[in-house]
MOPAC internal coordinates of N, CA, C and O (Angstrom, degrees):
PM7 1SCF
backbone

  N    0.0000 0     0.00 0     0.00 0    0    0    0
  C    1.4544 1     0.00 0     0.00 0    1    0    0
  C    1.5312 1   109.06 1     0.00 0    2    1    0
  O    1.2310 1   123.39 1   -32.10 1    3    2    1
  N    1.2009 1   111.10 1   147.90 1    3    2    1
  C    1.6678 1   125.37 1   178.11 1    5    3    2
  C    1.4859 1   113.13 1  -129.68 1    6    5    3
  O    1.2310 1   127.10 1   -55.44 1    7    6    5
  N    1.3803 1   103.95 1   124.56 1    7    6    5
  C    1.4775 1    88.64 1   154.50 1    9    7    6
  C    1.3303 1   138.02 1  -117.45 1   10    9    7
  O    1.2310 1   125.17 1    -8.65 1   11   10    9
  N    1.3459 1   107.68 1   171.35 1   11   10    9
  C    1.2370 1   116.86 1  -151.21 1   13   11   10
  C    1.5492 1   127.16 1  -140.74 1   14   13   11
  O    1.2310 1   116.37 1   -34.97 1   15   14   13
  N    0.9685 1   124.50 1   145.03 1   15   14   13
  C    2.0881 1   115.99 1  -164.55 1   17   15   14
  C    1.6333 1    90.27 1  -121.52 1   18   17   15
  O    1.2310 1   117.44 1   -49.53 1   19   18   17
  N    1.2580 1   122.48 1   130.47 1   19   18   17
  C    1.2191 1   143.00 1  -165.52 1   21   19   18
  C    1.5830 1    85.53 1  -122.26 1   22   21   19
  O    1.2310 1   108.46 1   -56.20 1   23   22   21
  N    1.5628 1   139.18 1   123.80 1   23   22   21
  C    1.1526 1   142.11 1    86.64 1   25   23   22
  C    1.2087 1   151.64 1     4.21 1   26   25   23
  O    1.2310 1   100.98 1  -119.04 1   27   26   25
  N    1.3427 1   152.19 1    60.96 1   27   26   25
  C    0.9425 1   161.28 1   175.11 1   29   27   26
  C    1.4683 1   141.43 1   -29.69 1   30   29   27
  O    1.2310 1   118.37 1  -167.81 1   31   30   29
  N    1.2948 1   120.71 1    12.19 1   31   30   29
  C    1.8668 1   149.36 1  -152.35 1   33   31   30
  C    1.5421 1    92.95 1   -54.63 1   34   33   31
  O    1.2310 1   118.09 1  -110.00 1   35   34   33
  N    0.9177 1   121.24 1    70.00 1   35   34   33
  C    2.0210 1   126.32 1   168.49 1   37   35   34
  C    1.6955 1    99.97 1   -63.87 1   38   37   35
  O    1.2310 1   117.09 1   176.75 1   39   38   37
  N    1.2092 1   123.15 1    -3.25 1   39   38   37
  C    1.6339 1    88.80 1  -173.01 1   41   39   38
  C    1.6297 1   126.16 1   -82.24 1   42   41   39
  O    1.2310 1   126.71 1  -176.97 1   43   42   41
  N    0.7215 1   104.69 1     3.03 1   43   42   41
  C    1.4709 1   124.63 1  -164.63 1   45   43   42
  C    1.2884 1   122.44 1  -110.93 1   46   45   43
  O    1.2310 1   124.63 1   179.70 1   47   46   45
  N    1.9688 1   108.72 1    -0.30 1   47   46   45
  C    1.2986 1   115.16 1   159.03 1   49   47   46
  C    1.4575 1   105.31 1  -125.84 1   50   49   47
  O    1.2310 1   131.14 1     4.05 1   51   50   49
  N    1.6840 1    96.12 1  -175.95 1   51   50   49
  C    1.4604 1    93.44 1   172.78 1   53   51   50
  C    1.5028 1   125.06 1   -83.52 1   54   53   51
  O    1.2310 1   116.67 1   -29.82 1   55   54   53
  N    1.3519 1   123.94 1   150.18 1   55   54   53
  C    1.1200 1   127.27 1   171.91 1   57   55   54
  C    1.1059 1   130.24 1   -29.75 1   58   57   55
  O    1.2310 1   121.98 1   120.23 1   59   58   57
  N    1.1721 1   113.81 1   -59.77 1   59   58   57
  C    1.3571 1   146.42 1  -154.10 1   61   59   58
  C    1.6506 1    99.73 1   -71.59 1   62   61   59
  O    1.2310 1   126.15 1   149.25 1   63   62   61
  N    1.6581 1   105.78 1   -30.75 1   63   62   61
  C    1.8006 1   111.11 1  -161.48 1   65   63   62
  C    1.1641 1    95.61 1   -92.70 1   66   65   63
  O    1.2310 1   108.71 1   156.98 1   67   66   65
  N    1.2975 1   138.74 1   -23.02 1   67   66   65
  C    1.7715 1   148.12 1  -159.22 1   69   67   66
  C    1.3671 1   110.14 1   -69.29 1   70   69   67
  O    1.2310 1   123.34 1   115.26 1   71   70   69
  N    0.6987 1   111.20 1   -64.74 1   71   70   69
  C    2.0076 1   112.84 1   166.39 1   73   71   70
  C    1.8818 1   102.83 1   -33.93 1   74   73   71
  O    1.2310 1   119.00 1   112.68 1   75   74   73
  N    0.9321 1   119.52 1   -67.32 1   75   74   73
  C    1.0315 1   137.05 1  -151.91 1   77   75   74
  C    1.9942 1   111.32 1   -67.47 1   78   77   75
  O    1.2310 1   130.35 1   137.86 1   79   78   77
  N    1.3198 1    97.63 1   -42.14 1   79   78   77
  C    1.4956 1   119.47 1  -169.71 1   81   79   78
  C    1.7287 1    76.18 1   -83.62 1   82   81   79
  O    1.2310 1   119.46 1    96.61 1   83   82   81
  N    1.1369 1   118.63 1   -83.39 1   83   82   81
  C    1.4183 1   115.14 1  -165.19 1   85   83   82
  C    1.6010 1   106.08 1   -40.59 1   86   85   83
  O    1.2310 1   116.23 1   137.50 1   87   86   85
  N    1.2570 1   124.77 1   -42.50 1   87   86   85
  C    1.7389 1    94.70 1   165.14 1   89   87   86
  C    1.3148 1   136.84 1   -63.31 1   90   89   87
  O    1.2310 1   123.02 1   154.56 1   91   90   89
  N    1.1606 1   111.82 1   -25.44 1   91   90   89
  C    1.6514 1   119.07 1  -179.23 1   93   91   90
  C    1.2735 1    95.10 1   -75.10 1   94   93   91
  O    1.2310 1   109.08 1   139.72 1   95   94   93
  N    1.1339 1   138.06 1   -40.28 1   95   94   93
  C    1.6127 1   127.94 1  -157.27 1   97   95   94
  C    1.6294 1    94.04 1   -70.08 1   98   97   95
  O    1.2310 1   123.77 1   111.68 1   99   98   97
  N    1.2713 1   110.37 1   -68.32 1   99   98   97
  C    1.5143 1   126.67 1   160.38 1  101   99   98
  C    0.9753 1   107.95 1    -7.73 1  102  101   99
  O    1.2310 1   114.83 1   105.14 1  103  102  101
  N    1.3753 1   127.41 1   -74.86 1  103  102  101
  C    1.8125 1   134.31 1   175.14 1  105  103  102
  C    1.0868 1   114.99 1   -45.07 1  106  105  103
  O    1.2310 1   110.95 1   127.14 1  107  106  105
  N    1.4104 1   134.63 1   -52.86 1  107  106  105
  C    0.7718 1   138.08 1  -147.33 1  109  107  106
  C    1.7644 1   119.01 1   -90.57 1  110  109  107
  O    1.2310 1   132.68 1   167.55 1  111  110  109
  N    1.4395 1    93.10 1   -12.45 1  111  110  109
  C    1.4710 1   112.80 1  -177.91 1  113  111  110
  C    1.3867 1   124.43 1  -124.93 1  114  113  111
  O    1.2310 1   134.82 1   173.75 1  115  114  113
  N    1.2838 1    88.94 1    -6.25 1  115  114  113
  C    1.8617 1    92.83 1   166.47 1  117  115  114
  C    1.7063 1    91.96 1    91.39 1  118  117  115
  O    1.2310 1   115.33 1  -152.82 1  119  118  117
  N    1.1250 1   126.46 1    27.18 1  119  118  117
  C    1.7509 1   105.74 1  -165.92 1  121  119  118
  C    1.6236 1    97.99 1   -84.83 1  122  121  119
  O    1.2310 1   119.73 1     1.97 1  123  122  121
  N    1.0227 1   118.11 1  -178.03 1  123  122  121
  C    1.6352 1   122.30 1   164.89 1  125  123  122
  C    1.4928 1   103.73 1  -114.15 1  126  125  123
  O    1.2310 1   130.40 1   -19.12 1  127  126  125
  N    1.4481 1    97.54 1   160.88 1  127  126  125
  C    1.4197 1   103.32 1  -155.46 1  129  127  126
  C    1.8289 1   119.69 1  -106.87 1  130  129  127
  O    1.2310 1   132.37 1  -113.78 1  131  130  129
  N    1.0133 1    93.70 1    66.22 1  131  130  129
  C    1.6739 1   113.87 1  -175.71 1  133  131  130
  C    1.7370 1   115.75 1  -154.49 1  134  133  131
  O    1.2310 1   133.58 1   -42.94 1  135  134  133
  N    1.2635 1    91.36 1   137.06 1  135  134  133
  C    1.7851 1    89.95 1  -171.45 1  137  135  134
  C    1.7559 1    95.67 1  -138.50 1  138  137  135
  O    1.2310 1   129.74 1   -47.11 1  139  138  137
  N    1.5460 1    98.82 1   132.89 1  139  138  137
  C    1.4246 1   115.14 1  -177.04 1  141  139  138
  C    1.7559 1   112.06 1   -63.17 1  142  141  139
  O    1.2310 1   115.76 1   -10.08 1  143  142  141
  N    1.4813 1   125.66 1   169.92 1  143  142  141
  C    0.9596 1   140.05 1  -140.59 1  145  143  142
  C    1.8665 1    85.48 1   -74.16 1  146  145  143
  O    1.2310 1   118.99 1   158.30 1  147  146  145
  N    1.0321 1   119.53 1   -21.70 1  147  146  145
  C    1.4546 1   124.21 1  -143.85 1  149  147  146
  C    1.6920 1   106.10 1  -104.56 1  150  149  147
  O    1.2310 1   132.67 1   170.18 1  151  150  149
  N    1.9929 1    93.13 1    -9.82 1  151  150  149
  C    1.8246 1   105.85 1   165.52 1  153  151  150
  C    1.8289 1    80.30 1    82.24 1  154  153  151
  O    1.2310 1   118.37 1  -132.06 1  155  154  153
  N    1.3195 1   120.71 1    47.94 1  155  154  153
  C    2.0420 1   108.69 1   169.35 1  157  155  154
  C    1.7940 1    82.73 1  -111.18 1  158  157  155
  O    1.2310 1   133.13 1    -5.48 1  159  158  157
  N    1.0929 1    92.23 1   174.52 1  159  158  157
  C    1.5880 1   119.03 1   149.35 1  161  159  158
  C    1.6819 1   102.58 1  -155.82 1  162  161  159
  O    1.2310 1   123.08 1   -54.48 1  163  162  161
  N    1.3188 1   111.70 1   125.52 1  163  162  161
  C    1.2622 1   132.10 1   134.20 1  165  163  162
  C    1.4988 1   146.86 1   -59.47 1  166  165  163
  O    1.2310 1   119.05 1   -80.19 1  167  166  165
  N    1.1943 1   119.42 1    99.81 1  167  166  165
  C    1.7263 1   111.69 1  -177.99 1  169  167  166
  C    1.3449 1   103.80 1  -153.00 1  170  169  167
  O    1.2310 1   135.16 1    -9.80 1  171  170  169
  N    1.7436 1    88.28 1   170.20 1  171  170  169
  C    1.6823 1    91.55 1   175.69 1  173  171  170
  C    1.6131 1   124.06 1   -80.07 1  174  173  171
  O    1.2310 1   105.41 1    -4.72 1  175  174  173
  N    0.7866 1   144.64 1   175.28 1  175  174  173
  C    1.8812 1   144.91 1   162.25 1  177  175  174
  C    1.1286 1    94.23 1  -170.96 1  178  177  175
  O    1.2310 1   133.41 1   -32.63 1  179  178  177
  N    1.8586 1    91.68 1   147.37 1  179  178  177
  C    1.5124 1   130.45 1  -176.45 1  181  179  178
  C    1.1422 1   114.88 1   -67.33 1  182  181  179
  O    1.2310 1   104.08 1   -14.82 1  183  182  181
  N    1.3615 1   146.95 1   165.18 1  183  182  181
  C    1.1652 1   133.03 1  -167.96 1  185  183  182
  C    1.3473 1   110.84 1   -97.51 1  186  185  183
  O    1.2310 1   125.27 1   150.15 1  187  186  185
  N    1.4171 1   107.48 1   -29.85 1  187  186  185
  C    1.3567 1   104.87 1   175.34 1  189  187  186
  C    1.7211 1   119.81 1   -80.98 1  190  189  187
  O    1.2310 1   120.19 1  -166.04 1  191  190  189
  N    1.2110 1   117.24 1    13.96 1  191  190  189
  C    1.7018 1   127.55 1   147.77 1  193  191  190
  C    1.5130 1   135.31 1   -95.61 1  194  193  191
  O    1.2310 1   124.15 1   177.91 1  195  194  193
  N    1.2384 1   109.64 1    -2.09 1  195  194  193
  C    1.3951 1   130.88 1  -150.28 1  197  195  194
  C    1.9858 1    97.78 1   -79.06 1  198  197  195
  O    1.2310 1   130.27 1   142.86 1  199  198  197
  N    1.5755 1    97.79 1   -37.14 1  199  198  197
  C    1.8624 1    96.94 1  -170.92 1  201  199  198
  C    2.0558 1    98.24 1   -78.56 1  202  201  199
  O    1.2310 1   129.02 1   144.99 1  203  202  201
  N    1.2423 1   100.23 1   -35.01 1  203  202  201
  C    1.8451 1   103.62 1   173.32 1  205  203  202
  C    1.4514 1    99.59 1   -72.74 1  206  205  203
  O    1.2310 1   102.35 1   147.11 1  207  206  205
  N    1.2116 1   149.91 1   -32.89 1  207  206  205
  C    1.2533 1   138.02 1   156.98 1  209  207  206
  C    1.3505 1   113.56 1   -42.36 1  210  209  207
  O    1.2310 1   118.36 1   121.90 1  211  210  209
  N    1.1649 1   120.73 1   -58.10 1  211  210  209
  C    1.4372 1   142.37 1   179.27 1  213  211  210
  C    1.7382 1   101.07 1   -20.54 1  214  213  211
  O    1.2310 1   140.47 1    91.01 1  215  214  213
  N    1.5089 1    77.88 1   -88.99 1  215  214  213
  C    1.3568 1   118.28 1   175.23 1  217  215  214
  C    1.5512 1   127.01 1   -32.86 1  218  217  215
  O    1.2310 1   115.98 1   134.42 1  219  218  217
  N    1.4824 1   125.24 1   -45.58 1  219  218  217
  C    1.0368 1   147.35 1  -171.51 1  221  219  218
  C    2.0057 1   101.73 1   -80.66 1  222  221  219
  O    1.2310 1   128.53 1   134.00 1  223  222  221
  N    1.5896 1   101.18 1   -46.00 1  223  222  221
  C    1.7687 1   103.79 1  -176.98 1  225  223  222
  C    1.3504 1    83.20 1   -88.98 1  226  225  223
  O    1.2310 1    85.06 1    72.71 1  227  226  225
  N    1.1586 1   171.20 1  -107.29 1  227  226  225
  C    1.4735 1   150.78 1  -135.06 1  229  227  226
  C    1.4247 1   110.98 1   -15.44 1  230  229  227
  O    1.2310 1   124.97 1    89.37 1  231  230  229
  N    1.3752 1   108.06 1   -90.63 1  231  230  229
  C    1.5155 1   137.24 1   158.16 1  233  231  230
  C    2.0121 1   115.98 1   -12.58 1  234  233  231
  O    1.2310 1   129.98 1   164.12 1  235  234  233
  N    1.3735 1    98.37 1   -15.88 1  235  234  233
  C    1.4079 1   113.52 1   176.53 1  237  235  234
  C    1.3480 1   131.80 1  -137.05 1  238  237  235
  O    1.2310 1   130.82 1  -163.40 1  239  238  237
  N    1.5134 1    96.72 1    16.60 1  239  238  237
  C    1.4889 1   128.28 1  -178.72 1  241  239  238
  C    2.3899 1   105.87 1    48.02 1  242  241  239
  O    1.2310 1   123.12 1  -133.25 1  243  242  241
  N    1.2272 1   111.62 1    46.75 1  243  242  241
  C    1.0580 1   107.26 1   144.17 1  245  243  242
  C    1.3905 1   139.32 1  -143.51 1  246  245  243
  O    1.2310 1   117.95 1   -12.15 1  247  246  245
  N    1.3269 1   121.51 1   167.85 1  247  246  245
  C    1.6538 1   126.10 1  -164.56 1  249  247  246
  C    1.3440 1   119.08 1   -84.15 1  250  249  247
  O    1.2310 1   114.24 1   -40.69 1  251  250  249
  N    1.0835 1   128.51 1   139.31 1  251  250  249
  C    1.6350 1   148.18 1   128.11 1  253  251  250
  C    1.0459 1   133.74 1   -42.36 1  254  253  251
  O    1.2310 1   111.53 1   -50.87 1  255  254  253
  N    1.3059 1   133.57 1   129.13 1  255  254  253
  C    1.6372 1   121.71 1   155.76 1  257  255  254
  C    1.7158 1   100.59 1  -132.29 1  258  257  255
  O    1.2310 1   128.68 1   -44.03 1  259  258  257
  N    1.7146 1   100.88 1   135.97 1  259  258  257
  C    0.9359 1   101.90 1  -157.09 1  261  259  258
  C    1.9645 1    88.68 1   -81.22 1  262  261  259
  O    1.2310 1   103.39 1   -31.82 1  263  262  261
  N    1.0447 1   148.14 1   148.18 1  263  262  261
  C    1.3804 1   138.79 1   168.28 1  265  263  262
  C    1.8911 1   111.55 1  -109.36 1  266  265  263
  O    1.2310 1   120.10 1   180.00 1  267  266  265

């Protein structure tokens, strides 16, 4: 397991889709569902999800930091 601080950069989609994308990603990764004042989330992920993580916040214009 790794962890990892996910970024949250909504400006660049629509409003309306952000709720929505942010749950599936959520689902899909085990995240928990709260994000600090600053739009991070912190969590753990497996390593063998980490390049579809990648992939998935690219594809949705937001950032990673690997910690």
């Amino acid at each position: 397991m790794k962890e990892i601080t996910i970024y949250w950069n909504t400006r660049l989609l629509n409003p309306k889709d952000v709720p929505e994308i942010k749950r599936l990603i959520r689902e899909r990764f085990n995240m928990p569902n709260h994000t600090t004042v600053n739009g991070e989330t912190t969590f753990n992920i497996r390593e063998e999800d980490m390049e579809l993580l990648r992939e998935v916040l690219r594809n949705n214009h937001f950032d990673d930091e690997d910690e």
